[in-house]
C-alpha positions as CSV (number, residue, x, y, z in Angstrom):
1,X,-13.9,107.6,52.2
2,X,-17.6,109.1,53.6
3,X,-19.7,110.0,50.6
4,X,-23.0,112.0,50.8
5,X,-26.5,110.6,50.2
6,X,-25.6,112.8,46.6
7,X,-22.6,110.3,45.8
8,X,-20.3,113.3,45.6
9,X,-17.2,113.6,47.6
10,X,-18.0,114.2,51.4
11,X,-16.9,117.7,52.4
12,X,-14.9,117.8,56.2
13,X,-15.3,121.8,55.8
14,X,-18.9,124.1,55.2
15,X,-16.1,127.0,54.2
16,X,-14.5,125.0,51.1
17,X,-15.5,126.7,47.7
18,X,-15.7,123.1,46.3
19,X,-15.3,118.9,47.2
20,X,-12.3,118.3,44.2
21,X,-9.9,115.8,45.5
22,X,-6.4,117.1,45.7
23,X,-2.6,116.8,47.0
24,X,-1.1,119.0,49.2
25,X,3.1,119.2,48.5
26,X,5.0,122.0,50.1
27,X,2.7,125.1,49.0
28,X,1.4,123.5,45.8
29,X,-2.4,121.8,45.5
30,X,-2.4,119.0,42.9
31,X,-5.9,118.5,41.3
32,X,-6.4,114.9,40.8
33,X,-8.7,113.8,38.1
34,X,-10.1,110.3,37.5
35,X,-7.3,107.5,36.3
36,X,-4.6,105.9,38.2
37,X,-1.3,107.9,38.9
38,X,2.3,106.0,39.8
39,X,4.7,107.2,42.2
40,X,8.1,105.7,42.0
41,X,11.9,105.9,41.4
42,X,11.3,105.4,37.6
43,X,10.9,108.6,35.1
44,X,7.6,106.7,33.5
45,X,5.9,107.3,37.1
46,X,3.7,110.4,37.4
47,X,5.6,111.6,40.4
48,X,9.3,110.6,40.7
49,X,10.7,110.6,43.6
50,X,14.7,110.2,43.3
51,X,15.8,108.8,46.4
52,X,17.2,105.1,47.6
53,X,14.1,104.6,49.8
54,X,11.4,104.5,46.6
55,X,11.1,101.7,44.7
56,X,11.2,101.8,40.8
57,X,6.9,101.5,40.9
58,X,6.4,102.0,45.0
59,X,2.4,102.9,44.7
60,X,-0.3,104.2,42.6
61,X,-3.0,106.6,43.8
62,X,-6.9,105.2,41.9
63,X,-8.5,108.4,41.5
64,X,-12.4,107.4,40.9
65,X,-15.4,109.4,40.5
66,X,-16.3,108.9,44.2
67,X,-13.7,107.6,46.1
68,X,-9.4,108.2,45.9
69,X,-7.6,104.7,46.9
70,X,-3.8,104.7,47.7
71,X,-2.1,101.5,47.2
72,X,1.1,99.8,47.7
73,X,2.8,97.7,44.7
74,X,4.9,95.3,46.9
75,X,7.5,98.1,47.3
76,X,10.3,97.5,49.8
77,X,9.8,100.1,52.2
78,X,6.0,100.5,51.6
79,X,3.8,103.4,52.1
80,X,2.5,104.9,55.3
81,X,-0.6,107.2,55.9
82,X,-0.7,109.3,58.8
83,X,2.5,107.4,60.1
84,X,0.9,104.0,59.5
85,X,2.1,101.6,57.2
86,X,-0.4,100.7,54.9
87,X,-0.7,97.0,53.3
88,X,-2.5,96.5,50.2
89,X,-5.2,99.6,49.8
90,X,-6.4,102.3,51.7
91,X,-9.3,104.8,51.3
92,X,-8.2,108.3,51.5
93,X,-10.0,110.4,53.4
94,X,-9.8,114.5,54.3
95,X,-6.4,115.5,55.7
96,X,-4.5,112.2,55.4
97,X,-0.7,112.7,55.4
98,X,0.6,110.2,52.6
99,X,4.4,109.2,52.8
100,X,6.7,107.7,50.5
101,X,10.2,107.2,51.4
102,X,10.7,110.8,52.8
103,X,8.4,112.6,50.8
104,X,5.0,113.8,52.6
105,X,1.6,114.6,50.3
106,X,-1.5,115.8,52.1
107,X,-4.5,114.3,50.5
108,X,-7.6,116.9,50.6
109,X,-11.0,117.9,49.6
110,X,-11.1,121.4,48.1
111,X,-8.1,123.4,47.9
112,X,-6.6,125.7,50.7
113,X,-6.6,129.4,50.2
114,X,-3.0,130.9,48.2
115,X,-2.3,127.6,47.2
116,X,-0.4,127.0,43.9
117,X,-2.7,125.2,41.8
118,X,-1.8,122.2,39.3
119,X,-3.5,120.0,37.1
120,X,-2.6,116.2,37.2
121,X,-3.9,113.6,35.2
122,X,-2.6,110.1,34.3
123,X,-1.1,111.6,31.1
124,X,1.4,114.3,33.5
125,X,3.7,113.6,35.3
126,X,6.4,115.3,37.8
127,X,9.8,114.6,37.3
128,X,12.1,116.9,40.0
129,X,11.7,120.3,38.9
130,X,10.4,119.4,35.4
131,X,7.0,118.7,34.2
132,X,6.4,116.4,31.4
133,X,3.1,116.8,29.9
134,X,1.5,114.2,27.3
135,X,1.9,110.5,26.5
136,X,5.1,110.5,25.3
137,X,7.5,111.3,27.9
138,X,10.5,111.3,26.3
139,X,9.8,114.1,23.6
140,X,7.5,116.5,25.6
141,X,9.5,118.3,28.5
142,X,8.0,121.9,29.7
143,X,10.0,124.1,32.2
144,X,7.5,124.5,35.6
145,X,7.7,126.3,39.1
146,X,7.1,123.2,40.7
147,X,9.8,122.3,43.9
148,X,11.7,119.8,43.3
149,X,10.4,116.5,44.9
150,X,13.8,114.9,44.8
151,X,15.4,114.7,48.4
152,X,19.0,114.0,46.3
153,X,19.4,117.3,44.2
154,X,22.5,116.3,43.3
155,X,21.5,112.8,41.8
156,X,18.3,114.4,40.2
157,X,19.5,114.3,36.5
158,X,21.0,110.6,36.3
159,X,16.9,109.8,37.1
160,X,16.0,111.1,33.4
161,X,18.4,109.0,32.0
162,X,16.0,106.6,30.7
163,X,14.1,109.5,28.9
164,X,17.2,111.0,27.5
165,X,17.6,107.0,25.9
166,X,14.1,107.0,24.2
167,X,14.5,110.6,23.0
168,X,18.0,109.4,21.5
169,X,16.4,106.4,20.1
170,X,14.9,107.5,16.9
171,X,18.2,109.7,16.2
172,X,20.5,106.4,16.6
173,X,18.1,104.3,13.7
174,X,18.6,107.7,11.7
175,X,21.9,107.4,12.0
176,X,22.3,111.1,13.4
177,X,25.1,110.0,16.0
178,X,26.4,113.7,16.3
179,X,22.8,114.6,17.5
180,X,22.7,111.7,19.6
181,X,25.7,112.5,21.3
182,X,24.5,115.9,21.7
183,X,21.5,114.8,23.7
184,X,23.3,112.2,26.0
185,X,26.5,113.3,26.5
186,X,26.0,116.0,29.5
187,X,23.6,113.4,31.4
188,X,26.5,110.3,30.6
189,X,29.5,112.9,32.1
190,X,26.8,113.4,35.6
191,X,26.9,110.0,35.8
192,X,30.6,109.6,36.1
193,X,30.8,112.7,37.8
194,X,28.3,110.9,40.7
195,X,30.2,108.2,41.0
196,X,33.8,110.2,41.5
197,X,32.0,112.4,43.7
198,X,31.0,109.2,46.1
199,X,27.1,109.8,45.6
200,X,24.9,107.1,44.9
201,X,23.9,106.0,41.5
202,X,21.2,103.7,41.1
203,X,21.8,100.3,39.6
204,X,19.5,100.9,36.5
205,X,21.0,104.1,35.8
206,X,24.7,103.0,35.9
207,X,23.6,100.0,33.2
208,X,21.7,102.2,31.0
209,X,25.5,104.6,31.2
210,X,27.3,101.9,30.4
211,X,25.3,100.7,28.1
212,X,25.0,104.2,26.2
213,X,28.8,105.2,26.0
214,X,29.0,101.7,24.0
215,X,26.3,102.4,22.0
216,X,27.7,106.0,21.1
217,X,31.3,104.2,20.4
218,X,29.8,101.7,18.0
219,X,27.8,104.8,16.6
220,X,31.0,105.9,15.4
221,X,31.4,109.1,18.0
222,X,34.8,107.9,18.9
223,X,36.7,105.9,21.7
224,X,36.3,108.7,24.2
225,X,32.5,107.1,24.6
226,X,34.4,103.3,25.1
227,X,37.2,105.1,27.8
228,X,34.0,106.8,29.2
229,X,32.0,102.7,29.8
230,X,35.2,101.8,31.2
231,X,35.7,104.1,33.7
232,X,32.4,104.0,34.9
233,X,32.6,100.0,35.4
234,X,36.2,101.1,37.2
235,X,34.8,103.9,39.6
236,X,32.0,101.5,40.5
237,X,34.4,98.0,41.1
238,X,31.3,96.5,39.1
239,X,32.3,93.1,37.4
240,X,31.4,92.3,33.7
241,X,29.1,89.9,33.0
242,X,29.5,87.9,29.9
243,X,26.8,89.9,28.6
244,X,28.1,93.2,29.1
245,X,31.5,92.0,27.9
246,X,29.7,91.2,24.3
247,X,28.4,94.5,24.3
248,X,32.2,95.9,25.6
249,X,33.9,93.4,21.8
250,X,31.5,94.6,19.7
251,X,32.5,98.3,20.7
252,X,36.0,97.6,20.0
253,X,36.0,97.3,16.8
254,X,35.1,100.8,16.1
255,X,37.4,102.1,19.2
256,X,40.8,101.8,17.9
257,X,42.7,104.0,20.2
258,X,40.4,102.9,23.4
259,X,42.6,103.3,26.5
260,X,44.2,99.8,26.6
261,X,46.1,100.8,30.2
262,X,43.1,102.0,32.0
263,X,41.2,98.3,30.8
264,X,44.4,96.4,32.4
265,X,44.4,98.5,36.0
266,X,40.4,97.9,36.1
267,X,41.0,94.2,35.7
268,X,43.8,94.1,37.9
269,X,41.4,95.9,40.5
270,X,39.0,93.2,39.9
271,X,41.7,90.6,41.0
272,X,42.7,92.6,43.9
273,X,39.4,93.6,45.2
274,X,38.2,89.7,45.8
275,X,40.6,87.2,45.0
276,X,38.8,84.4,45.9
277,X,35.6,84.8,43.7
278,X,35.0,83.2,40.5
279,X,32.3,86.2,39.4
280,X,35.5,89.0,40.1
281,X,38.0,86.7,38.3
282,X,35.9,85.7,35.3
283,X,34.9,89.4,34.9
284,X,38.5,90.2,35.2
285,X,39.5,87.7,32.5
286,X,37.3,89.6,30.2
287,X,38.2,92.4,30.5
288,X,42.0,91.2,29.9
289,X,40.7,89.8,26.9
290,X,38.7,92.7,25.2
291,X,42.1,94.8,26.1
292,X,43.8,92.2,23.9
293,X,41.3,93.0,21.2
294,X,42.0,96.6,21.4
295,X,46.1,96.0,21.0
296,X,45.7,94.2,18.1
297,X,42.7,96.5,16.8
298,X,45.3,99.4,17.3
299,X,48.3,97.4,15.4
300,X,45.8,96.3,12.4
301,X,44.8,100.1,12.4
C-alpha cells in the first residue's frame, strides 16, 4: 500500500472528495473502518458468502489506520487478487479486484460518484440480503437494500441456521418449546425441502437440522419433529454415528407415535446402498434398534 509523507492513505485520483478505504460490490461502496472483518461460509463472518467454493472462515480483510491487508486463513480454494492467488497476506492497493469463490469486491480509496453507501465495522455483518448489526448476531436482524451476495438463492436461508439455533437457545432453557418451534420450524422444513429438491446442503447445516428436530421432539413438540430427523438422514443416505444414534434414543422416549416404517426403509436403504461397509451396516443396525424402541414405546403407551 503507497502512503504519503502525511501517513494518510495514498490517493491514486486528484478528483476523489476524500482517501477512506472502501469495497466496491455490485453498485454498493462499503466504508471500512479499522478492525478485522471475516469473510466465509459461516453466519458469524462479516460477509457470508453461501456457496460450496467458500470455506467456513476463507479470509479476513485487517483494516488499519494506514494500510488494508487481505489475508487467507488456509481456505481450500484460497483467495485471489486481480486474478492472482494470493498466499498468506497481501497489501491492498487502489483498484484491486478481490475474489472469493465467485464473489468479486473492488477494494478503493474514496468512493465512486452514485454509489450506495454502507458502513462496516467488525461489529456488522452481511448475511445474503440481511444485515445484522451489533455483537450479538443472533438477536439483532435489520431488513437492508443490500444485493444478495449469495450465488445459491435458493440455499440462502439453511446458511442462518446457526443463528436461528442461538436465538432459540434461551427459549429452549425457558422451557418456551412452542416459541422455539415457532422460530425453527420454517428454516428446519427449507432444509428438507433442499435436500428433496436435489440442492446442496452443507454438512454443518444438515447436523445442526438433525440435531434440532431431536431437540424440538425431546422438547415435547411432538413426533412430527423425530419423523422430520429421520427423513432428513433418509433423503441424504447419511449413516448414524453412534453419537447421533444417542441423541436419535433419547428422543424416543418422548416420540411415541414416531414413524416406525419410515425408520425400517431408511435402514434397509443403508444395507442396500453399501453392503460391504461396516460404517453403513453399523449405522443400519441402529437404526433397527431405535425402531425397536419406538414399538415397544408405542405398546407401553
Amino acid at each position: 500500500m503507497g502512503l504519503s509523507p502525511s501517513g494518510r492513505f495514498a490517493r491514486r485520483h486528484s478528483g476523489e472528495a476524500n482517501d477512506a478505504p472502501s469495497l466496491r460490490y455490485a453498485e454498493h461502496s462499503i466504508l471500512l473502518v479499522p478492525g478485522t472483518l471475516l469473510f466465509g461460509r459461516s453466519p458469524i463472518c462479516n460477509f457470508c458468502f453461501d456457496e460450496p467454493l467458500v470455506s467456513r472462515r476463507h479470509a479476513e480483510l485487517e483494516v488499519k489506520a494506514h494500510e488494508v491487508v487481505f489475508r487467507d486463513l488456509q481456505s481450500v480454494n484460497g483467495v485471489y487478487v486481480n486474478e492472482q492467488r494470493v498466499a498468506g497476506s497481501y497489501k491492498l492497493k487502489h483498484r484491486d479486484t478481490l475474489r472469493i469463490g465467485r464473489q468479486e469486491m473492488v477494494f478503493e480509496l474514496g468512493q465512486p460518484p452514485n454509489a450506495r453507501v454502507i458502513a462496516l465495522d467488525a461489529s456488522t455483518r452481511t448475511l445474503g440480503c440481511m444485515l445484522i448489526t451489533g455483537r450479538s448476531a443472533a438477536t439483532a436482524i435489520t431488513p437492508t437494500h443490500f444485493p444478495a451476495i449469495s450465488q445459491a438463492e435458493h440455499t440462502r436461508q439453511t446458511a442462518v441456521l446457526e443463528l436461528v439455533a442461538r436465538a432459540a437457545e434461551p427459549l429452549f432453557l425457558a422451557g418456551k418449546t412452542t416459541e422455539a418451534e415457532a422460530l425453527l420450524s420454517g428454516h428446519l422444513e427449507r432444509v428438507l425441502r433442499e435436500q428433496r429438491l436435489g440442492r446442496t446442503v452443507d454438512d454443518d447445516t444438515f447436523l445442526s437440522a438433525v440435531q434440532l428436530s431431536l431437540k424440538l421432539t425431546v422438547a415435547g413438540a411432538g413426533s412430527k419433529w423425530f419423523d422430520h430427523a429421520v427423513a432428513l438422514l433418509s433423503e441424504k443416505n447419511s449413516v448414524c454415528s453412534e453419537r447421533l444414534a444417542s441423541d436419535f434414543r433419547e428422543a424416543i422416549s418422548a416420540a411415541p407415535s414416531a414413524n416406525r416404517a419410515a425408520l425400517h426403509d431408511y435402514a434397509h436403504a443403508l444395507r442396500e446402498l453399501k453392503p460391504t461397509s461396516l460404517e453403513h451396516l453399523a449405522s443400519a443396525q441402529r437404526i433397527e434398534e431405535i425402531a425397536s424402541m419406538a414399538r415397544v414405546r408405542s405398546l407401553n403407551g
